[in-house]
C-alpha positions as CSV (number, residue, x, y, z in Angstrom):
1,X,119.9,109.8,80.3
2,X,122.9,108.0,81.1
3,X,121.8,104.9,78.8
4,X,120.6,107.0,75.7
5,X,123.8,109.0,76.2
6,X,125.8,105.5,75.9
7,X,124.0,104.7,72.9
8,X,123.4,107.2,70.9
9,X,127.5,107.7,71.4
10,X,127.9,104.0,70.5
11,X,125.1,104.2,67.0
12,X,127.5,107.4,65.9
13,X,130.0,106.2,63.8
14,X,127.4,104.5,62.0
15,X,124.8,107.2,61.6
16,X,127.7,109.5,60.2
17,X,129.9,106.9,58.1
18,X,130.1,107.6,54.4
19,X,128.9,104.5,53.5
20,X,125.5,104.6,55.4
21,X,124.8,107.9,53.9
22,X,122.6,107.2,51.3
23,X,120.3,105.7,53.4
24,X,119.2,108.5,55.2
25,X,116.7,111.1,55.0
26,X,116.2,113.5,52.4
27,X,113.7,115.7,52.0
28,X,114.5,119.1,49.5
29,X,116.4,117.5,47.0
30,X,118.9,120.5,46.4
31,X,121.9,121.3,45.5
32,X,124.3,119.8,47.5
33,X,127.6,121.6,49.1
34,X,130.4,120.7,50.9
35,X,130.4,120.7,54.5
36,X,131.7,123.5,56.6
37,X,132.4,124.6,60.0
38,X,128.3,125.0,60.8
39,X,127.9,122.1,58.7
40,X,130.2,119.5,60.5
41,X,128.2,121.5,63.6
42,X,124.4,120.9,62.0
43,X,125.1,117.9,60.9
44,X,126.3,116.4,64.3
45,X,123.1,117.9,66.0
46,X,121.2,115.6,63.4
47,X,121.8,113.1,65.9
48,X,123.6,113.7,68.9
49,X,120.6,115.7,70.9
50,X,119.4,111.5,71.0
51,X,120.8,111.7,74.3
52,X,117.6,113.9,76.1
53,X,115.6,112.1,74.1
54,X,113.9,110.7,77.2
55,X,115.2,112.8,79.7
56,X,114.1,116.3,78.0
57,X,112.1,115.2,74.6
58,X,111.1,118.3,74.4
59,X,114.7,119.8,74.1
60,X,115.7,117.0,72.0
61,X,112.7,117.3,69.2
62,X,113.4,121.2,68.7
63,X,117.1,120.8,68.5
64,X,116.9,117.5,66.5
65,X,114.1,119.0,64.1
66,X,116.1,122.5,64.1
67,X,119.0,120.9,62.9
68,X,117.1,118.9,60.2
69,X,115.6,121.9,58.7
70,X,119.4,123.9,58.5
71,X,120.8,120.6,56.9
72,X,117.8,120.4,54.4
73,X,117.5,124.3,53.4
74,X,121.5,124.4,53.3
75,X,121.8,122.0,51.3
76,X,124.5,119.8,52.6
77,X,125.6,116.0,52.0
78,X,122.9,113.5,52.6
79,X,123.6,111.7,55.9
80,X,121.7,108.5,57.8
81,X,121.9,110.6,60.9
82,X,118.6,112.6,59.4
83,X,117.1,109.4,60.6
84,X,117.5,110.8,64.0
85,X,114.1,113.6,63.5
86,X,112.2,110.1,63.0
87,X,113.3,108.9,66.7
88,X,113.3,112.2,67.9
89,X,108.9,112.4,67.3
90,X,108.6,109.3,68.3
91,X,110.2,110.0,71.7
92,X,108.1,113.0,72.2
93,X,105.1,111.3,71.8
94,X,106.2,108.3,74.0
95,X,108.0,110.3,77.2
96,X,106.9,114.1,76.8
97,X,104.3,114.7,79.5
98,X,100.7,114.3,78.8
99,X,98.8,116.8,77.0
100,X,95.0,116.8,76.5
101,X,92.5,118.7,74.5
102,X,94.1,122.5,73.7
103,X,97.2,121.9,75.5
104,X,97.8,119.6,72.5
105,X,96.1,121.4,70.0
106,X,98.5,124.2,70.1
107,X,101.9,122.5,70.1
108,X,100.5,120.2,67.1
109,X,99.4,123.6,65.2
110,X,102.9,125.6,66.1
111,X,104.6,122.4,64.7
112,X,102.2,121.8,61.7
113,X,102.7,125.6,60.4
114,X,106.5,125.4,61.0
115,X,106.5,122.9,58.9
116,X,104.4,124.4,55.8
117,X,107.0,127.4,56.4
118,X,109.8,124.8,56.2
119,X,107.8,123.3,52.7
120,X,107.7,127.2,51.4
121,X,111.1,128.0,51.8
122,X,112.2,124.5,50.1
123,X,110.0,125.7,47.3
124,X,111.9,129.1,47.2
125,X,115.0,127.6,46.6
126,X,114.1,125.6,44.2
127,X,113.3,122.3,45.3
128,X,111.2,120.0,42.8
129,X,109.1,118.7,45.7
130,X,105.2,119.2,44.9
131,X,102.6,120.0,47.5
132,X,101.5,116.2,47.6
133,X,104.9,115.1,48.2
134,X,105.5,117.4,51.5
135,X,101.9,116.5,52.5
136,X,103.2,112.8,52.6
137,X,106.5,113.8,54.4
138,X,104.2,115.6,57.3
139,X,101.9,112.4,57.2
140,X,105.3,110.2,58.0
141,X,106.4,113.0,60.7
142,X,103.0,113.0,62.1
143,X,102.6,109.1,62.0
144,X,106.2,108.8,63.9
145,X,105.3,110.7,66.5
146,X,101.6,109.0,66.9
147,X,103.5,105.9,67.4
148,X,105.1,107.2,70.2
149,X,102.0,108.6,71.6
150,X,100.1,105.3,71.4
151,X,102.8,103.7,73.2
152,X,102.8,106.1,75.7
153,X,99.0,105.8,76.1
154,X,99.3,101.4,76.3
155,X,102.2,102.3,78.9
156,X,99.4,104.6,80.8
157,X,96.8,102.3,80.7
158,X,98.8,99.4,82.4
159,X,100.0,101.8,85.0
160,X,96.5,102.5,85.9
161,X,95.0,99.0,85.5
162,X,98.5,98.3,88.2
163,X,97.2,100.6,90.3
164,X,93.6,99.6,90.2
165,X,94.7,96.1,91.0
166,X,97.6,97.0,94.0
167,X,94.0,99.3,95.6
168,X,91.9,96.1,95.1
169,X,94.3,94.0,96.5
170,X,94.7,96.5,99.7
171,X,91.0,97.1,99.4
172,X,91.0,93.5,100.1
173,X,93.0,93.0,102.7
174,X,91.5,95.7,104.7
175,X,88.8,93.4,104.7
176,X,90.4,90.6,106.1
177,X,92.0,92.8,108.8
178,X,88.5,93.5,109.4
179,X,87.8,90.4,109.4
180,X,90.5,88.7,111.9
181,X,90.1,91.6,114.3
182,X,86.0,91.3,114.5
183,X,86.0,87.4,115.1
184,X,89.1,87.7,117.4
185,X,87.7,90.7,119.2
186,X,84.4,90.6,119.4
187,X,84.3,86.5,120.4
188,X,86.2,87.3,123.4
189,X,84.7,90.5,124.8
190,X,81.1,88.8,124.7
191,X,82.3,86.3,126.6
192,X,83.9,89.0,129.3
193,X,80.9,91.3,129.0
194,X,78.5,88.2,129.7
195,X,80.7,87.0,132.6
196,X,80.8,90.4,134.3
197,X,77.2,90.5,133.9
198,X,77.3,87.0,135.5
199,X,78.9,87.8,138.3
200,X,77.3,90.8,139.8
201,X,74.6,88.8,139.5
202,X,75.7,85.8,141.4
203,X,77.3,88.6,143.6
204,X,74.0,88.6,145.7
205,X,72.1,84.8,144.5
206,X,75.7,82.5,144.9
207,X,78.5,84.6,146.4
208,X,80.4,81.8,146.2
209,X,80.6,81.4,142.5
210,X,81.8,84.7,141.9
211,X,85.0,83.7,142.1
212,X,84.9,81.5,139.7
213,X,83.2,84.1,137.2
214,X,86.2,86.5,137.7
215,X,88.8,83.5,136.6
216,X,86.7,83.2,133.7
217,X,87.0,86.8,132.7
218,X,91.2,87.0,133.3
219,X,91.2,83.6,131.3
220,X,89.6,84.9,128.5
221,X,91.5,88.2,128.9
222,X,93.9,86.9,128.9
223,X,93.2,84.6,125.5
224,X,92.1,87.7,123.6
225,X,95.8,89.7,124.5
226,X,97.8,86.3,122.8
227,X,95.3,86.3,119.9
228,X,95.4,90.2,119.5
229,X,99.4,89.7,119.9
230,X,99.6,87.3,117.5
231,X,97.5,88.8,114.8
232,X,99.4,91.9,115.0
233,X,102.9,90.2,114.5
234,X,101.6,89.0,111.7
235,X,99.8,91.6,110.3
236,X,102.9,93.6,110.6
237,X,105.3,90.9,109.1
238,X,103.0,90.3,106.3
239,X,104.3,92.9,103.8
240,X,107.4,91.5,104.2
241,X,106.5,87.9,102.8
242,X,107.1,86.2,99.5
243,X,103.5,86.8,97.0
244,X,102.4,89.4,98.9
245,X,102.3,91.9,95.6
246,X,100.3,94.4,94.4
247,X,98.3,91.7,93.8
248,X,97.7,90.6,97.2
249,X,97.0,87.1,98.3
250,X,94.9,84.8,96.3
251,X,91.5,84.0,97.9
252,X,91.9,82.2,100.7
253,X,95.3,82.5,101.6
254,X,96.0,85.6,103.5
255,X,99.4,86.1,104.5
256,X,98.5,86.1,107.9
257,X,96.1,83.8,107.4
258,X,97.7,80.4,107.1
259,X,99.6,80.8,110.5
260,X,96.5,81.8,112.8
261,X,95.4,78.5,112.5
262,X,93.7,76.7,115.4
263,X,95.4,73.1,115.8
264,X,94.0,70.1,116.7
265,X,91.8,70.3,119.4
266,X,90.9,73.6,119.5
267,X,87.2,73.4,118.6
268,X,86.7,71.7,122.3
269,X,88.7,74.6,124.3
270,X,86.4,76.9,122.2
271,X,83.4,75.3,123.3
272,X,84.8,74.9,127.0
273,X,85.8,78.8,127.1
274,X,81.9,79.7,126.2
275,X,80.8,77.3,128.7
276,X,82.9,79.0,131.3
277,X,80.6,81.9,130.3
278,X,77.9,80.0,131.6
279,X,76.3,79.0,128.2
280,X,75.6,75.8,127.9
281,X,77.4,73.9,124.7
282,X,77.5,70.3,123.9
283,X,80.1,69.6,120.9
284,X,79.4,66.8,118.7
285,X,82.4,65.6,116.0
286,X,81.7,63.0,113.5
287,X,83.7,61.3,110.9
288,X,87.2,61.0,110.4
289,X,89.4,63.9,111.1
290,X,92.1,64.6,108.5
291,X,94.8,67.0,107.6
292,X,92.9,70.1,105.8
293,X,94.2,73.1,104.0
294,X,95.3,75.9,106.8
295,X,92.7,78.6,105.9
296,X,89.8,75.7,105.4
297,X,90.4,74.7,109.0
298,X,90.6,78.3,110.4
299,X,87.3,79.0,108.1
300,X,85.6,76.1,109.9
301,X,86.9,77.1,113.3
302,X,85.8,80.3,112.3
303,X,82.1,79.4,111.3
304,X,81.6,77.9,115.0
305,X,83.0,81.0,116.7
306,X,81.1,83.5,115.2
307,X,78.2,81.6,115.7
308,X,79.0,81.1,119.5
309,X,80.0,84.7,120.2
310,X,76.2,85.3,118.2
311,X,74.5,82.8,121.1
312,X,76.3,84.6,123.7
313,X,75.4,88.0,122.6
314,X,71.7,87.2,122.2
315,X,70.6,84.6,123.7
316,X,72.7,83.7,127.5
317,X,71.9,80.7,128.8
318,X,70.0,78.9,125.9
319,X,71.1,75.6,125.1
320,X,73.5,75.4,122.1
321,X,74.7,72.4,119.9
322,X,77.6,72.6,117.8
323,X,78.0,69.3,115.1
324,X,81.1,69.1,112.8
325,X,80.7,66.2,110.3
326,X,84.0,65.5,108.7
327,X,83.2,64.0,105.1
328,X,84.6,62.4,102.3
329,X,85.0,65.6,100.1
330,X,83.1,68.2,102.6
331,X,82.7,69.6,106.0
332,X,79.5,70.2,107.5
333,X,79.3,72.6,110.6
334,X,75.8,73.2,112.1
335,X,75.5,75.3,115.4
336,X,71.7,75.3,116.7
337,X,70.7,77.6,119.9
338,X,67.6,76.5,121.4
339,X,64.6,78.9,121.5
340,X,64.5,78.6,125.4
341,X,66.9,78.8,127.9
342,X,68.2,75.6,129.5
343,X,68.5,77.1,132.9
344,X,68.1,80.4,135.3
345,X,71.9,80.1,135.6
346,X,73.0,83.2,133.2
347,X,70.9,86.9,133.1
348,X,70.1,88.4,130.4
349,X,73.0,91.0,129.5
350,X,72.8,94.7,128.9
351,X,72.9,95.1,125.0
352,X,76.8,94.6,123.8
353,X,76.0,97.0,120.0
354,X,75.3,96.1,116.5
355,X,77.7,94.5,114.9
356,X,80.1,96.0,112.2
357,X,79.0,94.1,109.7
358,X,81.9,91.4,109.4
359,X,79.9,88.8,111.5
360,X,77.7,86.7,108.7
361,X,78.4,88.5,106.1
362,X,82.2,87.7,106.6
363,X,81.5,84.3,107.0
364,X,79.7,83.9,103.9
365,X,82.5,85.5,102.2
366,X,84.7,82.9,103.9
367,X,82.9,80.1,103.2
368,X,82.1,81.3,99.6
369,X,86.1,81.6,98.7
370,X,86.3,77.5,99.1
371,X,82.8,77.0,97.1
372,X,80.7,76.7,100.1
373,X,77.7,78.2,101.1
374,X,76.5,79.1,104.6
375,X,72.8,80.1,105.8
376,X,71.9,81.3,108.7
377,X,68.3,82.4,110.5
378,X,65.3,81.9,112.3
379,X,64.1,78.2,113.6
380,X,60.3,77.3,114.2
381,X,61.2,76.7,118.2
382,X,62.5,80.3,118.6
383,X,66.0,79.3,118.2
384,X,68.7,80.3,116.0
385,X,70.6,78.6,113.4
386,X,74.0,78.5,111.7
387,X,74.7,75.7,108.6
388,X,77.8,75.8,106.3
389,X,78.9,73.0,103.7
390,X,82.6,73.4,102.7
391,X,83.7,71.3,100.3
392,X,87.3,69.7,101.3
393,X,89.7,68.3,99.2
394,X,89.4,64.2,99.5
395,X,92.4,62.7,100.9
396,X,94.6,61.0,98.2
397,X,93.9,57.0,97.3
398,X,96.8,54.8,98.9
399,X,99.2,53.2,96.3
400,X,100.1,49.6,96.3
401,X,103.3,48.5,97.5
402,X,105.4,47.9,94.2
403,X,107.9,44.6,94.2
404,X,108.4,41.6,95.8
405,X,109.5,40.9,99.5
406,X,111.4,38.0,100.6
């Protein structure tokens, strides 16, 4: 209000200067007169109303459109301030609140028959007008206030597409909440579940390993409280970072994401942590390791995990091979669990539950972000198998030394 006040004050000496008079609006063609004290008054609420025009369009169009009809069937001086009815519809159509079926219909017919009562008494005092000429000055009115109503209705329609987008985007990182917490959560409780279940086992076969069965279960404990600590530091810091819109994140690159990165190395504690389960792993690396994009490296460390936390759940104790081939331009993980079990060492557990869902389904959606594709199922042994191909960005060619060198 404070900004249409400012300009609508500011526009004033021009919409009521002499010299922009014959510009304006003029729609009876009578007999002028000179202006008066209600005059001067009509004349300035031609235009000054301009102020509530978004505030209160309402209030502005009926004091605006009042005014216009006193100035016209009075007959005073022409004025470009009449302009103001124009801007008045056109406001009510783009800020007045949103009508729909008969709530519209009956301000459009209360305005549409003031108007052919406005035509009649411009007739009855002798205006030259004819009916086709006031049906083309409603036409105008009418198409001055649709203008305003279209633009209200574009203005609408990006609101809601905003607001579509800003639920996808939460929609979507729901997901990856989902995500992190299943493979942080669920990778380290099999692994506690299946050692407990070790250990009262060995608690009558091998008292003596018991021991180091419980050191298993506070170590990975105790790795599933700094995992679950550190995803939700991020996940609470993560509306606070740059891109983070109502948008959300591209593919890929969650906000929390790019820092719950495993480093270097981490593949081999992963595989020593299930082993301390008593499953039996054997990790095999090929080609040359390299520098990868954050969330390509957490998806691969990701692909092995799930599918470790998948041999631990259902099948203890069978032997399990986990191959990462480092490519030229992709990464191939392949985690195999054999169809028997390499040794009486580890009982079959109590079942752990169904999944939520976010196991290798999430994993294909993982994969899929970077242009990979994963399969999983059944082997002709028995076994189990999990295969992804992730295509990695090749590292960039090395440039030739330019110059000479003494």
């Amino acid at each position: 209000m404070l900004r249409d006040g400012v300009l609508t004050a500011a526009l004033a000496p021009v919409m009521f200067a002499p010299v922009t008079a014959p510009v304006g609006a003029e729609f009876g063609d009578l007999t002028q007169r000179p202006y008066d004290g209600p005059g001067v008054l009509v004349t300035a609420a031609l235009w000054l109303p301009l102020m509530l025009r978004r505030r209160w369009p309402g209030v502005c169009l009926v004091l605006v459109a009042g005014a216009s009809a006193a100035h016209e069937l009075a007959g005073y001086p022409q004025t470009f301030a009449s302009v103001g009815l124009y801007v008045a519809l056109y406001s009510a159509g783009a800020h007045a609140d949103r009508a729909e079926g008969l709530r519209l219909a009956v301000p459009v017919a209360v305005a549409t028959g003031l108007f052919a009562l406005f035509a009649i008494a411009l007739h009855g005092r002798g205006s030259p007008q004819r009916v086709s000429d006031f049906v083309l000055i409603h036409l105008v009115l009418v198409a001055c206030w649709a203008v305003g109503r279209s633009v209200r209705s574009r203005r609408a329609g990006e609101e809601e597409r905003r607001r579509i987008g800003a639920e996808m985007a939460a929609a979507r990182e729901r997901a990856r909440i989902a995500r992190e917490l299943h493979d942080v959560v669920t990778h380290h409780v099999t692994a506690m579940v299946v050692q407990a279940d070790a250990a009262q086992f060995l608690l009558a076969e091998a008292p003596d390993r018991v021991a180091v069965g419980l050191g298993a279960i506070s170590d990975s404990g105790r790795h599933a409280l700094t995992d679950l600590q550190h995803l939700l530091g991020l996940l609470k810091a993560s509306g606070d970072r740059p891109g983070d819109g109502p948008g959300g994140p591209a593919p890929g690159e969650a906000s929390y994401e790019a820092d719950r990165v495993p480093g270097p190395g981490r593949l081999s504690d992963l595989v020593e942590q299930v082993r301390a389960a008593g499953q039996p792993v054997e990790l095999t690396e090929r080609g040359e390791r390299r520098p990868l994009p954050s969330a390509l490296e957490l998806a691969v460390y990701r692909v092995v995990q799930e599918a470790l936390t998948n041999a631990l759940r259902h099948a203890p104790g069978h032997g399990t091979f986990v191959r990462v081939h480092h490519g030229h331009d992709v990464i191939e993980v392949d985690v195999t669990t054999e169809g028997a079990p390499a040794g009486p060492a580890v009982p079959a557990p109590r079942p752990l539950g169904g999944g939520g869902g976010h196991g290798l389904d999430g994993l294909r959606e993982r994969v899929s972000v970077f242009g990979g594709e994963l399969h999983a199922g059944a082997l002709p042994d028995g076994g189990f198998g999990v295969r992804a191909r992730i295509p990695a960005p090749a590292p960039a060619p090395a440039t030739a030394p330019t110059g000479r060198h003494a």
